[in-house]
N, C-alpha and C positions, 0 to 999 in steps of 0.2 A: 504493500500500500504506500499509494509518495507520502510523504508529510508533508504538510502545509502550517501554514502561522497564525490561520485563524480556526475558531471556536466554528462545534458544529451549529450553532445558532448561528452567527454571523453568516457562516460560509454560504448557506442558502438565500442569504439579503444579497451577494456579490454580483448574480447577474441584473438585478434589478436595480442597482444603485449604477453599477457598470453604465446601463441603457439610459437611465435618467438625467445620468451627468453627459454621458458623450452626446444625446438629442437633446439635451436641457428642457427634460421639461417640468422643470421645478416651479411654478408658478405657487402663487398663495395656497390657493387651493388644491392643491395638488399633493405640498407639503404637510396639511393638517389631514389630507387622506391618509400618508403614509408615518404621519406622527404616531395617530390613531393605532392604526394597525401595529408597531412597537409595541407601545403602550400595552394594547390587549391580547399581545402575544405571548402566550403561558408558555411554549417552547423557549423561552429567553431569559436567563438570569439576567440580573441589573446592570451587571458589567457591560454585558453586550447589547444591552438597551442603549445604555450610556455611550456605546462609543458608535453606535449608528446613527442614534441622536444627534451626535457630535459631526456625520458626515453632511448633515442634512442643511447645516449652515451656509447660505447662498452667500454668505457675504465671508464665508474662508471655508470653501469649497476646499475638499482633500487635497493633499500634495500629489504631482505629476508623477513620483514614484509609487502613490498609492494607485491611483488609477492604473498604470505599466503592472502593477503585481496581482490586479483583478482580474487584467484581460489574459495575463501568463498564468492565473490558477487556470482559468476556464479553459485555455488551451492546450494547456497541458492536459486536458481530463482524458481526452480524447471521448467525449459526450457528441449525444446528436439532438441536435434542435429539429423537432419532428411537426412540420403546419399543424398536420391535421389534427393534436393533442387538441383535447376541451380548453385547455388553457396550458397552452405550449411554453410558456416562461418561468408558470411556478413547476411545470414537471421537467424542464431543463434542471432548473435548483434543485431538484428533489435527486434527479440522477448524479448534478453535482456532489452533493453532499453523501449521495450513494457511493461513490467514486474514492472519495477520498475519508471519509467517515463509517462506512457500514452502512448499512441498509436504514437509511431515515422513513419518517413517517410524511407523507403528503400534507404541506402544510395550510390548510384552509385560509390561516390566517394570510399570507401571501395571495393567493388566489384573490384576496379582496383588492391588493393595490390593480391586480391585473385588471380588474374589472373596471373598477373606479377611475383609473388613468387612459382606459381606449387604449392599452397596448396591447399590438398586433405583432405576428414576424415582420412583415414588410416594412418595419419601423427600425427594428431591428439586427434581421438576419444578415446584413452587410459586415455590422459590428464584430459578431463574433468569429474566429476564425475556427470552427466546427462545420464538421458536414453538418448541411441541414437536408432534411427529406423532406422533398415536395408532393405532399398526398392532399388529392384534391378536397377530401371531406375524412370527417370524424365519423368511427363506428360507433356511437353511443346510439342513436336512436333506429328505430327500421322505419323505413318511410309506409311500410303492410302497418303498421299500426297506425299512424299519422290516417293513410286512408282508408283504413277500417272507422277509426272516429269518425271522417268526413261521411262514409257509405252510411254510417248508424243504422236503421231497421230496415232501410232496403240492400242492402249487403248481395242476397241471393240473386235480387234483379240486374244489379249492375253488374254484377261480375259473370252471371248470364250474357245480358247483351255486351260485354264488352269482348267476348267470346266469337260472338255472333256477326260483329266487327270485323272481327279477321278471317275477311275473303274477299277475294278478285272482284269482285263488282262494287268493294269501297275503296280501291285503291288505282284510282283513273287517273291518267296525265291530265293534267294542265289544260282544260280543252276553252280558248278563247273567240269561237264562233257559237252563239248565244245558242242557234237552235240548237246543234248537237250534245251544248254543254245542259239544254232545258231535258233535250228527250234523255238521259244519261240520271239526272236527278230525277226525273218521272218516274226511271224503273227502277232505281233507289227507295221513292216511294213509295211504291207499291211494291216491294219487297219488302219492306216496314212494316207494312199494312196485312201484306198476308201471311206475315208470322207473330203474330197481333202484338205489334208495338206501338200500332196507331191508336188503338183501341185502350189500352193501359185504365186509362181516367173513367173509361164508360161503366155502367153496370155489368156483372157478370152474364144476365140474360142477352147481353146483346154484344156478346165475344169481351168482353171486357176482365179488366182485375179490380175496380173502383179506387183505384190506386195513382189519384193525382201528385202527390209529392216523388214518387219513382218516375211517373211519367214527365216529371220537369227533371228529374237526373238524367232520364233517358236523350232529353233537348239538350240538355247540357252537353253530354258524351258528341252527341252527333256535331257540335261545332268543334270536335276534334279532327271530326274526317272531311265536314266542307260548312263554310257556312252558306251555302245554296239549300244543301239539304234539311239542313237544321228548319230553316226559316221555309221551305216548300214544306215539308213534314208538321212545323206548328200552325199551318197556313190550314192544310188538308186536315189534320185530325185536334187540334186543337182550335183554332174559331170555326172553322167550318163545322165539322163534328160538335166542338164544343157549344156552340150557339143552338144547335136543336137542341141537345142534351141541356141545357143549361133556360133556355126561353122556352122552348117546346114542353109538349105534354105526350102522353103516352101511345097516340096514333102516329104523331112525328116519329118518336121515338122507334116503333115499330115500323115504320114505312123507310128511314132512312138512317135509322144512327149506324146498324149493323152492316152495313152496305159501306158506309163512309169509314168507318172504322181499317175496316178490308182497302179501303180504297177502290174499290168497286166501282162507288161515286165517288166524283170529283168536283168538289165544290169550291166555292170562294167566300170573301166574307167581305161583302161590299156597304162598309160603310163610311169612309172616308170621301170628299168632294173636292174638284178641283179647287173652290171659291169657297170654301169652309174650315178645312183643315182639319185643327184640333175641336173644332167647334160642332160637336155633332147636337147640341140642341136645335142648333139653327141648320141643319141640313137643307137642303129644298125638293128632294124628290119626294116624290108625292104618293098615297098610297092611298086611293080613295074608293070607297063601297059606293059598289052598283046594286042597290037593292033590288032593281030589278033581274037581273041576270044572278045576283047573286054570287057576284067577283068582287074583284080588288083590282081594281087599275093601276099600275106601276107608270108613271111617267116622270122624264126630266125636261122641269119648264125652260130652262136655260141654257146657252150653249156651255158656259164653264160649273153646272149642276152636277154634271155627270161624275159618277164615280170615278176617282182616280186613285190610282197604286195600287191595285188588285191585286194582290198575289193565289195566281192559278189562274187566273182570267181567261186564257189561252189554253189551257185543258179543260175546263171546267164543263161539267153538262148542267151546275145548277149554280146559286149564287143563293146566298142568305141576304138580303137586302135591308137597308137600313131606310126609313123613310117617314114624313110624317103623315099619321093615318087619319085618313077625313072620314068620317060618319055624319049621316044627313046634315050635313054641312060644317059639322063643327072638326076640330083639330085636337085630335085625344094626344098628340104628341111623337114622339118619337117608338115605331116598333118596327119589329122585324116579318119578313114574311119571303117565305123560297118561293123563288122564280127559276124557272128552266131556263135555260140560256141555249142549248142546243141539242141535237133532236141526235139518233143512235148512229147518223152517218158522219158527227160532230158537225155538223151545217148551225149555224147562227138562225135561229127561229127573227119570223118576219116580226120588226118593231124593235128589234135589238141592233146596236152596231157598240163594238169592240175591236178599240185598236192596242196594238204593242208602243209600252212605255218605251221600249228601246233599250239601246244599252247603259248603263249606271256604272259608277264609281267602282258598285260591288254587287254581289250576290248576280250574277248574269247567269245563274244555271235558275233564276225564279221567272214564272210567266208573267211580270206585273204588266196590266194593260188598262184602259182606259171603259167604261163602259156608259152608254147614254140608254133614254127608256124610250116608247115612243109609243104611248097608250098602249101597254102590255097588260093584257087580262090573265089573272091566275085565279083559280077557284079560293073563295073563302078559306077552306081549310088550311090553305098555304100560310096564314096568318099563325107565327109562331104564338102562342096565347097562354102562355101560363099566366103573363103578369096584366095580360088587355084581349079580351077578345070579342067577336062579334056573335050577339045572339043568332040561334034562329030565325028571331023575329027582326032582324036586324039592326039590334041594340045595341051599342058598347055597353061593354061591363068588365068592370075590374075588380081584384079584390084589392087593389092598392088605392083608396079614392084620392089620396094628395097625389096630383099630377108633379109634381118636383120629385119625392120619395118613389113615388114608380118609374120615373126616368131613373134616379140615383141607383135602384133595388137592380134595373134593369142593368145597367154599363158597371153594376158590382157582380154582379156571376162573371163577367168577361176578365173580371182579377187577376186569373189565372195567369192569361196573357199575357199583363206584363211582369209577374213574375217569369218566366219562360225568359222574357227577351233580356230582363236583365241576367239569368242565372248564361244566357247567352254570350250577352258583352263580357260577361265574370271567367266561360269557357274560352273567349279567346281571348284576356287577356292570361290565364295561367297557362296557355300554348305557348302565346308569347316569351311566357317570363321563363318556363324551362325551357325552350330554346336557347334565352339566353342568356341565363345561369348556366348550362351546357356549355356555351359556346364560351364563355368569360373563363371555366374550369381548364378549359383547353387550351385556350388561345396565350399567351406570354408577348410580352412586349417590355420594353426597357430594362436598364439597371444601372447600376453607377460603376460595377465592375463589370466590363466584357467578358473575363475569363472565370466570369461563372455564370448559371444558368438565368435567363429574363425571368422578370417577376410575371407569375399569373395575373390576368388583368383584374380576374375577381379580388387579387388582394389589394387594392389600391382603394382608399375608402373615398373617393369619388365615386366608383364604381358599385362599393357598397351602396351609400348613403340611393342610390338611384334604383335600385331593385330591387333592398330590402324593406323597408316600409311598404314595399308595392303586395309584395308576400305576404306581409302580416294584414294589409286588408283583405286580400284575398280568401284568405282565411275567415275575417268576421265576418265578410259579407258571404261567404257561404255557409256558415253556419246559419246568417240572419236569414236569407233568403231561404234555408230548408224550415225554420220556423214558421214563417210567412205564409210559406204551402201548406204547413200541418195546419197552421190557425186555416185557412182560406177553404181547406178541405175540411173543414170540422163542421157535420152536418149541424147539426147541433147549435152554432150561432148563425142564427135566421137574418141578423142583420147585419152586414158586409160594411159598413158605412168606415167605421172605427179600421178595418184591413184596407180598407181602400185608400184611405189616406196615408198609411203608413206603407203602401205597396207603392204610389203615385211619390210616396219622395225618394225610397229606397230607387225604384225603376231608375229615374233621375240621375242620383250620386254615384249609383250604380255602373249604368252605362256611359258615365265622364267617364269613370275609373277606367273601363276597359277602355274606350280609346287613348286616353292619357299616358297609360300605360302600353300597350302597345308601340305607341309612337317611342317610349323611352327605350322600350327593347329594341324598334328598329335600329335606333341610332347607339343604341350599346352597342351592335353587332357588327356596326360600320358598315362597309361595303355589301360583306357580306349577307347583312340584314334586307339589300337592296335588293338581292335574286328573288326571284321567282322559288327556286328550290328550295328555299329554307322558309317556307309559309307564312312570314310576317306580312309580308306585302299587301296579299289577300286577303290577310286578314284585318290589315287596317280598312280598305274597299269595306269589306263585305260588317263589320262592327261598325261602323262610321255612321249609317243608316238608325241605328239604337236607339241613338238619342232622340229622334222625333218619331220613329218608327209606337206604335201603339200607345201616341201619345206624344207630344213636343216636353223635353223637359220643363221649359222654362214656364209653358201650363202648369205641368204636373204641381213641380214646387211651388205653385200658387195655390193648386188647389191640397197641397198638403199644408200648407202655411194657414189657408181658411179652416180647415179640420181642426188644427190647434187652437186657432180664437173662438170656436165656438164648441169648441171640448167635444165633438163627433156629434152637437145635440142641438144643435140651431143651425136651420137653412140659412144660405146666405145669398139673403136678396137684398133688396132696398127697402123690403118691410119690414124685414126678420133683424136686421142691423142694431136696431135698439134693444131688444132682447138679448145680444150678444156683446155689446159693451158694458150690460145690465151685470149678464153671468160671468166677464169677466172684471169687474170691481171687487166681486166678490169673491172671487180665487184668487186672485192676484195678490198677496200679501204686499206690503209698503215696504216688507224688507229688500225685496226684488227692486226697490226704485233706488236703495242706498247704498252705498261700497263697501264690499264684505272685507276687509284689509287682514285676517285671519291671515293666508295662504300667501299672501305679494310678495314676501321675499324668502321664504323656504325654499332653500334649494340642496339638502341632504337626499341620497339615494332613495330613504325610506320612505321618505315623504313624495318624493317626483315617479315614483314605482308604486304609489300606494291606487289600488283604484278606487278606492273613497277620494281622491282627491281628484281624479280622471273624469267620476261620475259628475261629483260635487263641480266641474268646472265645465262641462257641457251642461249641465241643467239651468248652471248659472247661467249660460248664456240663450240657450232657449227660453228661460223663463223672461231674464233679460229684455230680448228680441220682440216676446209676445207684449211684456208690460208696454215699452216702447212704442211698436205695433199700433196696440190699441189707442192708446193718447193721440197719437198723432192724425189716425180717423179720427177719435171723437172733436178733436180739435178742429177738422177739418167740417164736421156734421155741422158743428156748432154755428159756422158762416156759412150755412148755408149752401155748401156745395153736395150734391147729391151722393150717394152712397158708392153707385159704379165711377164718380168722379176722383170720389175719395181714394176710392182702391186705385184707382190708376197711376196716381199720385204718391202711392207707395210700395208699387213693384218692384222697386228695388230691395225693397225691408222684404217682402214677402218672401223673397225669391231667397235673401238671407236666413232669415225664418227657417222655410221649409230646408234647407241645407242642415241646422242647427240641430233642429228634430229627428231627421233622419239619421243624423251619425251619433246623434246620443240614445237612439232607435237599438242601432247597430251595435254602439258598444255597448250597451246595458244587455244585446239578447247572445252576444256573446261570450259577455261574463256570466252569467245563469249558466251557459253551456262549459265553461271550465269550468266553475264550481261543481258539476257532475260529474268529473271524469276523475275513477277509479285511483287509475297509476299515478302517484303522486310524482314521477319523474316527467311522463308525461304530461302531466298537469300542468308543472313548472316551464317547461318547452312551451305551450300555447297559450298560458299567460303573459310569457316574456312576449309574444308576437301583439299578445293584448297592447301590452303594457307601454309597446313601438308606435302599435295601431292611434292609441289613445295619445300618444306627446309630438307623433309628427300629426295629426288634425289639430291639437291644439298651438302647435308651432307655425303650421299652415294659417291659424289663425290670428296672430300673435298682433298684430295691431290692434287689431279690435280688443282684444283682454289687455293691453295697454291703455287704449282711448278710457279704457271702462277702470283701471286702475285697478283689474283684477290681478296681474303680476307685475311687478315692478322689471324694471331693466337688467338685471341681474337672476332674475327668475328665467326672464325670456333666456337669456344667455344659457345660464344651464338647461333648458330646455333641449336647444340647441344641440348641444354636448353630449347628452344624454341621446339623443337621436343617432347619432354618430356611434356613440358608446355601445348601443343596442344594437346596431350594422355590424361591429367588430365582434359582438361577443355569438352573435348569430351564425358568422363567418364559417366558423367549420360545419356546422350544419346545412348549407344550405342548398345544396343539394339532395340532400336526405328530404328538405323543407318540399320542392319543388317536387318531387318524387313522390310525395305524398299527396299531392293531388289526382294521383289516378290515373295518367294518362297512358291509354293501353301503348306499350312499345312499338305495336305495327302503325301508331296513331303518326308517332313522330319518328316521320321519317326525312326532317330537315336536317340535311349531310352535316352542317354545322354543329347538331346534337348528339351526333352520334359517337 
């Protein structure tokens, strides 16, 4: 054994002091971390307190000979500085002290400066002259576990269809001539169809498993293999299928859900208009009772009325129509009712004309097309009626008599929806992100020595800070979003109102995230990220769509932002307004209007990691937002400006608002979910993603919790840090992190990942 001059307590502080003195990163704070740690090191007599203590002084920093006898213990060891260690600096020291002392104990209290100061190899490995081993990730976690949590009680389905996945007809080149890439997804979906994955969400009597939260994993999986299919597949068996199933009654049910399911039929789901948009109250096509004939007239009064952005338009033999329904003269509102669109030799029936959207940014394997009406007669029955339907005697009748609540009751069964499109944008962006976390594991670039090996790009906390917080949402938001489906599927709550809101802001924050994201991964991947073969591309095109796709976000987040000012229990018109500044005076505590100064300058790990404080600081600022909010209407009511004036006038709060809501949504439905998990080792892994999730949104938001003098300048700061800090400590994991999302291996087949 060599002998050495220092103490086996000291000798294990030698690489760390080593690192902190040759990168100086001895700042204030830095130093009262590793005082600390001293201090509460039971492995350490006084002596060797005292004389570490003693190194620790920036203003007589150790002698040059001290520093020369550090870096020649450590090379002398002949030790190996290993990446992929949990914490590669205190298990350097531990082999150190191994080396020349006997067999030491792993020192915990070490592991704390590691974590506390952001040190990484790549800070380091230069320094030492020891082999270091470059291994891309740490074996401590299996990512089979990470996606067993994510699969939870449908486990048997997915790992079914992801089975089901790998074969020759999901794995097509690149086809950029629209028809060949439309007929190619058509027999896609109807291979879906006829091994009932289309069916999933329906009853069992009509080929189905009643099994809507699998059937939105199932949407999810399929933007692994295209997003064409994904979005033609929720087109075909989720609005189309889902709108009889969901509006319809049990002759519908029986006449077409089992047929639609199969894909059999081929339907669309036409309620969008070129001159309305997000606006389907105000639709214009028209659906008017002929009592005498005993029909429904479909017609579009206008030339820019016509349905627009169809998807399946061009295959389709029927259409769910959206339209407002006339009874002896009057306007019962907004309902749905199937119309044929073309006859068995697929001919366009006379009074219909349908043209092709053309080609688009993205998704070019979907039919979207244009559709106009032109006095089109369909038998009564065709009126889907659960929530309005036409007597025999030719009476409207509903059992919803508030015309607003039966609109609401109606476009809340359609929920589903945009869960789908967001767990969609959430599918490509974690295609995205393990591509390029893959790609960053592999790729190397720079070093400050030539004659040794370039640094991994993933080690470089630029590189971190840009795709780890992407990860840790990924994660809350698919936790939040499989809640969303169990709530939304839960027969049992008859009124959607309270889901619809919180679906209409998640949809939203949702689908930024995946484009946002995505775009980061392109440009993590450089050049690379530019090809065609390594599927970012595409998948920017075909996500990009998300965001107005079932809904414009910047509606949605309005109309989640109204859900919160009247607590899911006052309509919001210009009658209902006073009732809703009424009920919130009355919820709104006065402590919500003054400055909580508790939390402003806390900035200890325990406290910045706590999620009582995560919680406590998104609620503050939704409640915040709503008090605000309201003042500023009722301010505006009060001179007399009209109600829809008022709101207009504060689109920008709203739009704040419902952003505020949704991520304090998200993180509170993802803390519930690791509060359930078993494995306490695991537990810790997807809290720390929490704990990322919750400081880079509130860092994101850092002005505003300034303006409002809920953190002082020095809080923002460690905020910061801690963002950084949680990238480095995530580091060797992350790949196991990314792997954990499921994606079948025949899925990713971008050369860059492989």
């Amino acid at each position: 054994m060599i002998v050495v001059d220092y103490s086996p307590g000291i000798l294990q502080y030698i690489p760390f002091f080593y690192v902190i003195w040759s990168d100086d990163l001895l700042s204030a704070s830095e130093i009262s971390v590793i005082q600390k740690t001293i201090n509460d090191d039971t492995h350490l007599s006084e002596n060797e307190k005292e004389q570490l203590l003693e190194w620790l002084d920036r203003n007589n920093p150790p002698p040059e000979d001290e520093f020369k006898n550090w870096k020649q213990t450590i090379s002398n060891s002949k030790i190996k500085l290993i990446e992929s260690d949990t914490y590669p600096l205190t298990s350097l020291s531990q082999r150190l002290g191994n080396t020349y002392c006997g067999e030491c104990e792993f020192n915990d209290y070490l592991k704390n400066i590691e974590l506390n100061l952001g040190i990484q190899p790549n800070h380091y490995n230069h320094l030492f002259d020891v082999e270091v081993v470059h291994e891309k990730t740490s074996k401590q976690y299996d990512a089979r576990v990470l996606d067993a949590l994510l699969k939870g009680q449908h486990t048997a389905s997915v790992d079914s269809f992801r089975d089901f996945l790998n074969q020759d007809v999901f794995n097509g080149q690149v086809l950029r001539n629209k028809e060949d890439y439309r007929n190619r997804v058509l027999k896609q979906v109807s291979l879906l169809g006829k091994h009932g994955y289309g069916a999933y969400a329906y009853p069992s009597e009509y080929g189905g498993k009643g099994n809507m939260p699998a059937y939105g994993a199932i949407f999810e999986h399929l933007m692994f293999v295209d997003g064409s299919l994904a979005v033609k597949f929720g087109v075909q068996f989720g609005l189309f299928g889902g709108s009889i199933q969901k509006l319809g009654t049990k002759r519908h049910h029986d006449l077409y859900l089992e047929d639609a399911g199969t894909a059999e039929l081929l339907g669309c789901f036409a309620m969008t208009e070129t001159g309305h948009g997000s606006n389907v109250r105000g639709i214009r096509t028209t659906a008017t009772y002929d009592r005498e004939t005993d029909e429904i007239v479909i017609h579009t009064p206008g030339k820019n009325d016509n349905k627009e952005y169809i998807g399946n338009a061009l295959h389709s033999k029927i259409a769910t129509v959206f339209a407002q329904l006339i009874v002896d003269g009057k306007n019962e509102g907004v309902h749905a009712i199937l119309v044929p669109l073309r006859n068995e030799k697929h001919e366009v029936f006379d009074g219909i004309t349908i043209e092709d959207n053309g080609y688009k940014i993205g998704l070019n394997g979907v039919d979207n097309g244009k559709i106009w009406f032109n006095q089109v007669r369909v038998p009564r029955a065709n009126l889907l009626d659960k929530y309005g339907s036409i007597t025999d005697k030719g009476e409207y009748s509903s059992p919803i008599k508030n015309p607003n609540k039966r609109f609401f009751t109606m476009l809340g069964t359609l929920v589903g929806g945009r869960i789908c499109v967001a767990r969609g944008a959430l599918g490509g962006a974690k295609m995205a992100l393990a591509i390029a976390v893959k790609h960053a594991l592999n790729r190397r670039q720079f070093n400050d020595n030539v004659k040794i090996q370039e640094d991994l790009i993933m080690d470089y906390p630029t590189h971190q800070v840009r795709l780890t917080p992407a990860i840790a949402s990924a994660y809350v938001y698919h936790v939040t979003l499989e809640e969303m489906m169990q709530s939304y599927s839960d027969e049992s709550q008859t009124d959607k109102r309270e889901i619809e809101t919180q679906v209409a802001g998640l949809k939203s924050i949702i689908t930024w995230f995946g484009n946002s994201t995505i775009q980061e991964c392109r440009e993590a991947c450089g050049g690379k990220g530019y090809l065609l073969e390594n599927l970012i591309g595409d998948s920017k095109g075909d996500v990009d769509i998300f965001t107005t796709f079932e809904g414009d976000n910047t509606v949605l987040l309005q109309l989640a932002a109204k859900g919160v000012l009247s607590d899911f229990k006052a309509e919001f018109n210009s009658a209902g307004f006073a009732s809703v500044l009424k009920l919130l005076r009355t919820q709104l505590s006065d402590r919500w209007n003054t400055l909580n100064p508790v939390y402003a300058n806390k900035v200890d790990a325990d406290h910045l990691y706590n999620p009582k404080f995560h919680k406590h600081a998104f609620q503050y600022r939704t409640r915040r937002l709503t008090y605000t909010l309201a003042m500023r209407i009722r301010n505006y009511i009060k001179k007399g400006i009209p109600a829809y004036q008022a709101f207009l006038k504060v689109q920008t709060h709203l739009i704040a608002l419902g952003k505020a809501y949704s991520v304090e949504l998200a993180y509170n439905t993802y803390s519930n979910f690791c509060e359930s998990i078993q494995d306490e080792e695991y537990k810790s892994l997807l809290e720390k993603l929490g704990t990322l999730y919750a400081l880079d949104e509130i860092n994101s938001e850092a002005r505003w919790y300034l303006e409002q003098g809920y953190i002082g300048s020095t809080k923002s700061k460690a905020i910061r840090q801690r963002v950084e800090r949680l990238c480095t400590e995530l580091r060797p994991h992350i790949e196991v992190l990314v792997d954990g999302f499921g994606i079948p291996k025949h899925c990713m087949s971008a050369p860059i990942a492989q």
